[in-house]
N, C-alpha and C positions, 0 to 999 in steps of 0.2 A: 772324254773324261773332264771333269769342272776343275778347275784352281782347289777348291774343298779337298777335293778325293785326292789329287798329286801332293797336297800340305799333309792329309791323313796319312799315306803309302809314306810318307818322307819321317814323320814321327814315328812311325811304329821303327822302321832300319834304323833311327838313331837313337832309340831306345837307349843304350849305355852312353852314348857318346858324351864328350867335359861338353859344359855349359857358359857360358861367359857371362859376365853382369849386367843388367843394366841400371843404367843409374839417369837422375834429374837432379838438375842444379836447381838448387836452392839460395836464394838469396833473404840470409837470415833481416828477420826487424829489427832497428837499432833498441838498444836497452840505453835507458838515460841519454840519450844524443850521439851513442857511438856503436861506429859503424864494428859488426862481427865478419869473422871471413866467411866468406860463401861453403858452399858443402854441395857432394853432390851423392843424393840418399839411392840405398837400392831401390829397384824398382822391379823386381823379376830377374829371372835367365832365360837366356836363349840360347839356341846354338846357330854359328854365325856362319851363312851360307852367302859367302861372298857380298850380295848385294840387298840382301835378307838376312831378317834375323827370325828365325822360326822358336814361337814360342808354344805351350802346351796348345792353346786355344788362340793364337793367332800367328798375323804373320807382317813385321816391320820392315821399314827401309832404312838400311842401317845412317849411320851421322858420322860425329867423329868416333874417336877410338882412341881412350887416355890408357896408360897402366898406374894405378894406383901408385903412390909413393910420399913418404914422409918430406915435409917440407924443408927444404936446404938455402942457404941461402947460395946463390950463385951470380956469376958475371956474367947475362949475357949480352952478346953483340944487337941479336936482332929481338924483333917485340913479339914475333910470332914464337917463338923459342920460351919466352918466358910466360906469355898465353899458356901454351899449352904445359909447362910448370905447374903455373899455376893452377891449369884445372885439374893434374895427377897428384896435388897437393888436397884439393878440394875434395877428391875421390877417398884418399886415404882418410881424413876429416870426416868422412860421410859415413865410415864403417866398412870399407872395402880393405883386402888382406894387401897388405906391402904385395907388391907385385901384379895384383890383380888386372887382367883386363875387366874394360868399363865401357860400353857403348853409352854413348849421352848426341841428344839431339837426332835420335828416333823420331820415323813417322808411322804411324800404324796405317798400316792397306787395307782395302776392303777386295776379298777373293770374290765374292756376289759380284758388286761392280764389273769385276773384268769380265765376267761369264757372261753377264749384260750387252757386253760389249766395250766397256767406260772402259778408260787407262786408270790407275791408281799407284800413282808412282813408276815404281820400273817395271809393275807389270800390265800386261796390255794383250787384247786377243787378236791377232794376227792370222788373218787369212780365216779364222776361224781354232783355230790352235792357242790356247794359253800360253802366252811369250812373256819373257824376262828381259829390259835392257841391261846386260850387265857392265854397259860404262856408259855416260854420257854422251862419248865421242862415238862410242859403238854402236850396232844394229840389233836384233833381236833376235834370239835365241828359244828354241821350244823350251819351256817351263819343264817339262818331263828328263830332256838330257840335262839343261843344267844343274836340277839341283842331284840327280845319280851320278855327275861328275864332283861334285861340291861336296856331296855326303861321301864319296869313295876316297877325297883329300880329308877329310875329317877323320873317318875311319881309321884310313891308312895312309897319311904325309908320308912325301918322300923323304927316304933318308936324309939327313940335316937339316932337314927344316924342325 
């Protein structure tokens, strides 16, 4: 079975499933010599499959991952704390709903590539088999279990989550 047909099989089951945003930073032109705050516009949805993001007609490597929020002013200690402020500031600026998750800093995959044989981000054909890295530090995973594990926490999260 190709990368194509297991991303096909995986859109038709999540059919109803929420969607989540995604979004690109923009960094607006100054008007008269001053600088405007950055935004970060929609850009589609997808539904977020761990280390994918599965869209109608493709298929990304997810980035970060802000939730949208009105901008506040606050104290913080470290610079990464307010980075990331700042760009759940930028989200909400951009048209995204107070609360929204926002994937920003996506790469798009090519499923062809991997059935070629090429890697394309996390995914890669192994042994012959369409594989997923689903971390960094991790090994590789059949493309086929992981995203029927991924879609089954989508469908159905454990209680509290």
């Amino acid at each position: 079975m190709t990368v194509a047909d297991l991303l096909g099989t995986a859109r038709v089951r999540l059919a109803g499933a929420p969607r989540e945003g995604l979004g690109e930073l923009v960094e607006p032109r100054r008007i008269l010599g001053l600088a405007r705050a950055p935004r970060i516009v929609p850009r589609g949805t997808a539904w977020h499959l761990g280390v994918l993001l599965l869209t109608d007609d493709g298929v990304l490597a997810t980035g970060d991952i802000v939730r949208a929020r009105t901008e506040a002013r606050r104290g913080y200690t470290a610079v990464a704390q307010r980075a990331r402020a700042e760009l759940a500031a930028a989200a909400r600026r951009g048209g995204f709903d107070e609360g929204a998750t926002v994937h920003i800093g996506w790469r798009m995959l090519q499923p062809d590539a991997v059935d070629r044989g090429e890697a394309s981000g996390p995914l890669a054909l192994v042994e012959g088999v369409p594989s997923v890295r689903w971390s960094a530090a991790g090994g590789y995973v059949a493309l086929d279990r992981y995203l029927d594990e991924r879609i089954g926490l989508l469908l159905d999260p454990p209680g509290g989550a």
